[in-house]
C-alpha positions in Angstrom: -228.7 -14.6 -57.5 -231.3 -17.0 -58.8 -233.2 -18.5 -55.6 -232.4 -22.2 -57.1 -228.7 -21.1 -56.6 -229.3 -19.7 -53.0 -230.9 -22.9 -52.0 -227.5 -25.7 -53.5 -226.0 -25.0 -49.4 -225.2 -28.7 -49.5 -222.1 -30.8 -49.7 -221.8 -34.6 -50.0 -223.2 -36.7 -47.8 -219.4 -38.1 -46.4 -218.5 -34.5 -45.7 -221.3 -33.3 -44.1 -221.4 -36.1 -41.6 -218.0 -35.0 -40.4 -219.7 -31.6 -39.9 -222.9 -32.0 -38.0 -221.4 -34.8 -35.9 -219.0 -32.0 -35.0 -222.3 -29.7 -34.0 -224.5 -32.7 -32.5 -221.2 -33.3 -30.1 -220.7 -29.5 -29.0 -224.3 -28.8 -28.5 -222.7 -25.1 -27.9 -224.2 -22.1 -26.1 -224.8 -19.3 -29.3 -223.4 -16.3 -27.7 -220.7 -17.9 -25.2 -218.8 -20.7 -25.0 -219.0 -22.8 -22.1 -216.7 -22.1 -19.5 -214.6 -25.2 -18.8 -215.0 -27.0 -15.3 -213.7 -25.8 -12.7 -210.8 -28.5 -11.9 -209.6 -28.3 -15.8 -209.5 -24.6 -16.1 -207.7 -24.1 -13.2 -205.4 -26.8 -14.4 -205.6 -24.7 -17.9 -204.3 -21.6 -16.4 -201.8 -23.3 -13.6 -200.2 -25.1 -17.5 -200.6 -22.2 -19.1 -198.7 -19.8 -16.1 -196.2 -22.6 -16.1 -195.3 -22.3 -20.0 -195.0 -18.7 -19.4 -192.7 -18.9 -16.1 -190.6 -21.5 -17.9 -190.4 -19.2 -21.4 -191.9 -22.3 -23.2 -193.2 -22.3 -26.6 -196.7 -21.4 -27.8 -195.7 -24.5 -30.0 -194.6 -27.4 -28.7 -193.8 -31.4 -29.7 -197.0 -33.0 -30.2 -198.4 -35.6 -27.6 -199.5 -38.8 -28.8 -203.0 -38.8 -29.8 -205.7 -39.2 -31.9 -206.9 -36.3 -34.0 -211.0 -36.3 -34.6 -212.8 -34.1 -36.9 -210.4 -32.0 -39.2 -211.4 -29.8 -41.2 -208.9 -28.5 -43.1 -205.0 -28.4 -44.1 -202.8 -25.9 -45.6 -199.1 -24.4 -46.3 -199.4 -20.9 -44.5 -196.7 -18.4 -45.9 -195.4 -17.5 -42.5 -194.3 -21.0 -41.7 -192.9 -23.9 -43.3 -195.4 -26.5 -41.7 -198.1 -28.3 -43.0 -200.8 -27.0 -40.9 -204.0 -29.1 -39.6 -207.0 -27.6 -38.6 -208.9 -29.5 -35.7 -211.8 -29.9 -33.4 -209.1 -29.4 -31.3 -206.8 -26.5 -32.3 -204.0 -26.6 -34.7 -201.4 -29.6 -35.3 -198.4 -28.7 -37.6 -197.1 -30.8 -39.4 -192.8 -29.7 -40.0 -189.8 -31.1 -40.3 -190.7 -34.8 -39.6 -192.3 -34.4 -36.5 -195.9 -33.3 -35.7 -196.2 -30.2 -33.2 -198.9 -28.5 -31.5 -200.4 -25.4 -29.7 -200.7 -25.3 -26.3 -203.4 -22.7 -26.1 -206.1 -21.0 -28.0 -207.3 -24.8 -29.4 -210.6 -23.7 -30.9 -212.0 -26.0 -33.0 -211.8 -24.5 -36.1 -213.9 -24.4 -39.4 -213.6 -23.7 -43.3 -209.6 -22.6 -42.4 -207.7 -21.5 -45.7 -204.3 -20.8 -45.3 -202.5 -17.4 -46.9 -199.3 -15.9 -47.5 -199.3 -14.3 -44.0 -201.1 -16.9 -41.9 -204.7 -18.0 -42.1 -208.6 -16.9 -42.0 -210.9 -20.1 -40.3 -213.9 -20.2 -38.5 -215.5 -22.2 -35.9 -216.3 -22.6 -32.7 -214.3 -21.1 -29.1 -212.2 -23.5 -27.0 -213.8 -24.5 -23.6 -212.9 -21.8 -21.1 -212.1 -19.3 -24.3 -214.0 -15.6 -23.7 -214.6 -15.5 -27.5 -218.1 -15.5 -28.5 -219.5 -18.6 -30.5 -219.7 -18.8 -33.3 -216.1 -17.3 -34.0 -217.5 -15.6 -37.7 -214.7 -15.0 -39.7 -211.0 -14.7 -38.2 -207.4 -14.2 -39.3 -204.2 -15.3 -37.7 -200.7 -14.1 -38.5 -199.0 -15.1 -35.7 -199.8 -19.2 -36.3 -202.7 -19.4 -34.1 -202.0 -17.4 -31.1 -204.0 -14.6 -31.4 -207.1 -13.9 -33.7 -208.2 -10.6 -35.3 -212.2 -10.7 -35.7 -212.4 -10.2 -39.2 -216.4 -10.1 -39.7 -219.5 -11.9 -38.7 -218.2 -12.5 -35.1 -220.6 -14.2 -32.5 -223.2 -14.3 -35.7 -222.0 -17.5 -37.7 -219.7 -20.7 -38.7 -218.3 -21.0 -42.4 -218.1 -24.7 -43.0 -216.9 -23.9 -46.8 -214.3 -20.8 -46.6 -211.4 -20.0 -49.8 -209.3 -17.1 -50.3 -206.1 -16.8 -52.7 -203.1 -16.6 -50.9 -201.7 -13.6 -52.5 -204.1 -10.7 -53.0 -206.5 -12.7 -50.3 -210.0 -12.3 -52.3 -212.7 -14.1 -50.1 -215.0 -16.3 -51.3 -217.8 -17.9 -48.0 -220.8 -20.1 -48.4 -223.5 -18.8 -46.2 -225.4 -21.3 -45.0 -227.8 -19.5 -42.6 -229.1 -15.8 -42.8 -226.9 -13.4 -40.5 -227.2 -9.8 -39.7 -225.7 -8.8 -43.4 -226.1 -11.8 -45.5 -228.9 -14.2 -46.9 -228.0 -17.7 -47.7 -225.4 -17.8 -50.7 -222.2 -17.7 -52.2 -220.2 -14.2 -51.4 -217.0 -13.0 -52.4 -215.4 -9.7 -50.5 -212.6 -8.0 -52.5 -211.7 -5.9 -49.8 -210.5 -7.7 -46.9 -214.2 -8.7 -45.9 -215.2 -5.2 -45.3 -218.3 -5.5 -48.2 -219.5 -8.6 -50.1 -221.2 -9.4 -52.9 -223.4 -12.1 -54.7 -221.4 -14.5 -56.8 -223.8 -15.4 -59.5 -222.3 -19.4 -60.7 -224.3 -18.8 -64.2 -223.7 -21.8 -65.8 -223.0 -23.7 -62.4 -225.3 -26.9 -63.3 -225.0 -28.9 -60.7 -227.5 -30.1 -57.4 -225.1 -29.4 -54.9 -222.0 -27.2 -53.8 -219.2 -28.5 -52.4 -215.2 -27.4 -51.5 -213.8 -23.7 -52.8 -210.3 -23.3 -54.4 -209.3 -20.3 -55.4 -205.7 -19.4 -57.5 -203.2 -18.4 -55.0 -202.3 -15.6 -56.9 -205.2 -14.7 -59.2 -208.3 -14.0 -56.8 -210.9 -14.2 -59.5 -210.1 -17.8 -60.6 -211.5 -20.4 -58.7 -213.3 -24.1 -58.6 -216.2 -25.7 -57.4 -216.4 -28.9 -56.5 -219.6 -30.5 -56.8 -221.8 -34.2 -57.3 -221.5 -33.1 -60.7 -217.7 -32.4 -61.1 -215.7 -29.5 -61.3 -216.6 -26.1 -62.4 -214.0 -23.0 -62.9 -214.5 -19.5 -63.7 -211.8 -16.5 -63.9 -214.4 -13.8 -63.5 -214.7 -13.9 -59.7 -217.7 -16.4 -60.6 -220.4 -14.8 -62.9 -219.7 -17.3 -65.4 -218.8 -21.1 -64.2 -217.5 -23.4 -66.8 -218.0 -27.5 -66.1 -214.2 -28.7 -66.6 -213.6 -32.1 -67.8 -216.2 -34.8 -68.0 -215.4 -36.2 -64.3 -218.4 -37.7 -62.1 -218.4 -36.4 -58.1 -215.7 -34.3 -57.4 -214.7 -34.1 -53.5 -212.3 -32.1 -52.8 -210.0 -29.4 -54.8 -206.7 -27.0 -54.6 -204.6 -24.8 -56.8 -201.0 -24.5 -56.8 -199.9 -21.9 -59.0 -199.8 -23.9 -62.1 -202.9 -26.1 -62.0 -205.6 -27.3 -60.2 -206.0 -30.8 -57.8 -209.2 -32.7 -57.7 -210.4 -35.4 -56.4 -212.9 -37.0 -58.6 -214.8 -40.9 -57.9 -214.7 -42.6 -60.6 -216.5 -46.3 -60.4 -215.8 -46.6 -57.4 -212.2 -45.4 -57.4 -210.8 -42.3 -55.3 -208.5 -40.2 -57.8 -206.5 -37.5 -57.3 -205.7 -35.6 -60.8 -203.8 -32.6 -62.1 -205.6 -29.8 -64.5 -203.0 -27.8 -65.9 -203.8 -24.4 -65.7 -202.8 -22.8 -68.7 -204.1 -25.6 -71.3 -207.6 -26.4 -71.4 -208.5 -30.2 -70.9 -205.1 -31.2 -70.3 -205.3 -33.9 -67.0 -203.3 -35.9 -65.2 -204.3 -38.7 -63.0 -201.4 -38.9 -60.1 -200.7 -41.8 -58.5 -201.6 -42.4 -54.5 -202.0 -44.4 -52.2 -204.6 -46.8 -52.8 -208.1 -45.9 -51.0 -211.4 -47.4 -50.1 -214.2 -45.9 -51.9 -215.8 -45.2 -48.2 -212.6 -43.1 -47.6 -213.1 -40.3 -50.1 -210.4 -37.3 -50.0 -212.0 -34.4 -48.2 -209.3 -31.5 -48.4 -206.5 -31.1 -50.8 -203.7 -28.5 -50.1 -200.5 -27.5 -52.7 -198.0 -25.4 -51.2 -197.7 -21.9 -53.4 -194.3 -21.6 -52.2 -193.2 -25.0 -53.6 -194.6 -26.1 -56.3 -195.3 -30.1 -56.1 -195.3 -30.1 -52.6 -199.1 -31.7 -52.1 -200.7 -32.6 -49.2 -204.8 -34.6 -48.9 -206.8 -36.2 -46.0 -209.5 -38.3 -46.0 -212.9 -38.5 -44.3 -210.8 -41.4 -42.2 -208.2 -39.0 -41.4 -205.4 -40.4 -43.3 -202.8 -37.6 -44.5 -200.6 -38.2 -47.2 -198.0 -36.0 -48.5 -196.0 -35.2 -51.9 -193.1 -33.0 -52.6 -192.3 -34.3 -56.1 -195.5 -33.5 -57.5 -196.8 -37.2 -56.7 -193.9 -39.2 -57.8 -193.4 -40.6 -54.0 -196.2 -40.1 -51.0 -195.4 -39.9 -47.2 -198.2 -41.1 -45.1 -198.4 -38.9 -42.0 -201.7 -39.7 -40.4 -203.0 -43.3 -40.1 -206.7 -42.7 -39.0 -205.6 -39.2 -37.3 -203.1 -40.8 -34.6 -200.0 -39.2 -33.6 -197.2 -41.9 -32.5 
């Protein structure tokens, strides 16, 4: 890979703040998490024994709160929720009421969701004996228990995509570990090798959000300051689609792919229609500020115009006729 393309490890400037205030708050130990105090672990493990004496629920109603620093949403195939990926664990979003975990709240990074759960990474809960950073991890079994996939204790994908089907991986790796240099890989074999992607014809300053096809591993889209750029060969050639300005955020359902471009000042959210070249659709939403850009779009595979987005403001809007009506289910990240 040319070293220009090794060196575009940047996103926009409203996303990256959510992800290095994450870091400046955690200031976390590299190999270990901190244990929690004293007083709140013990607490931890007296709630924890408690749920288990009682037979209560990994999953449980959500408490009122405010949710900070999400980074990322998404229709796993083993659940019918709309999943949301925290600084603070997992809050599931399912039949009109928001739920949560009770344990194992890491505060996850890059999370993608598949047909049988979901691959993240991040950082350990307070108290957790996982290593930090997590690397690469799967769950199938909605967040309770996490199979260390690679890179564990090594590194933190910020920008993580897989399809949901045939779950080809695609990582930006922002710092050198023990196997990669700083890049864009892909694994087509459950993450046990990786390789290069090459972006020729990616002409753009920066690299942003990963989509992949749910069900066609080598198609996917870059966001970028530049727009959106697509490629069907597991990215040796990227094609610049449409002539949209900053693109933020993007998804694929199984017939076309979401973006968010700005346009003068507007937030948009628009359809591509997979099979016909050029063919767009500007949906209509909610109105937003131009200093609340859409950070993460997620289109359910299973359901085809059921659509979910959040903003860097944490607002959460959600579709299931393709756009006709929207549902806001986060105002500024607070559960009521």
């Amino acid at each position: 890979m040319k070293h220009r393309k090794k060196g575009l490890i940047t996103a926009f400037a409203a996303i990256m703040i959510v992800f290095s205030g994450c870091a400046n708050e955690e200031e976390k130990d590299q190999n270990q998490a901190k244990p929690a105090p004293a007083e709140n672990h013990a607490q931890n493990n007296e709630q924890q024994k408690s749920n288990e004496d009682s037979g209560a629920d990994f999953i449980i109603k959500a408490a009122p709160q405010k949710i900070e620093h999400i980074h990322g949403i998404g229709y796993p195939g083993n659940d019918d929720g709309l999943y949301v990926a925290s600084h603070n664990g997992l809050k599931i979003f399912n039949n009109g009421e928001w739920t949560e975990t009770t344990d194992e709240n890491h505060d996850y990074m890059g999370f993608q969701a598949v047909k049988d759960g979901f691959y993240a990474s991040g950082h350990p809960a307070e108290g957790s004996d996982l290593k930090n950073p997590l690397g690469l991890v799967k769950s199938i079994d909605k967040g309770r228990t996490l199979e260390k996939v690679a890179f564990y204790g090594e590194s933190d994908f910020h920008f993580l995509s897989a399809s949901y089907q045939d779950q080809i991986l695609y990582l930006i790796n922002q710092e050198t570990n023990s196997q990669l240099e700083r890049g864009v890989y892909v694994s087509r074999d459950g993450a046990e090798s990786w390789e290069p992607v090459e972006l020729n014809g990616l002409d753009a300053n920066s690299l942003g959000m990963m989509a992949v096809h749910p069900l066609k591993g080598g198609t996917f889209a870059m966001a970028t300051r530049e727009g959106v750029y697509v490629t069907d060969d597991y990215g040796k050639t990227m094609k610049k689609t449409g002539s949209f300005e900053m693109v933020t955020a993007a998804a694929y359902s199984k017939e076309a792919l979401y973006i968010s471009p700005v346009e003068q000042e507007k937030i948009k959210l628009v359809r591509l229609n997979s099979d016909q070249e050029g063919a767009a659709k500007d949906l209509t939403i909610p109105n937003l500020k131009y200093d609340n850009p859409i950070t993460y779009i997620a289109a359910d595979p299973e359901q085809e115009g059921r659509i979910a987005f959040i903003t860097i403001l944490n607002d959460l809007y959600e579709t299931v006729d393709g756009g006709k009506t929207w549902k806001q289910l986060l105002v500024n990240g607070r559960i009521e």
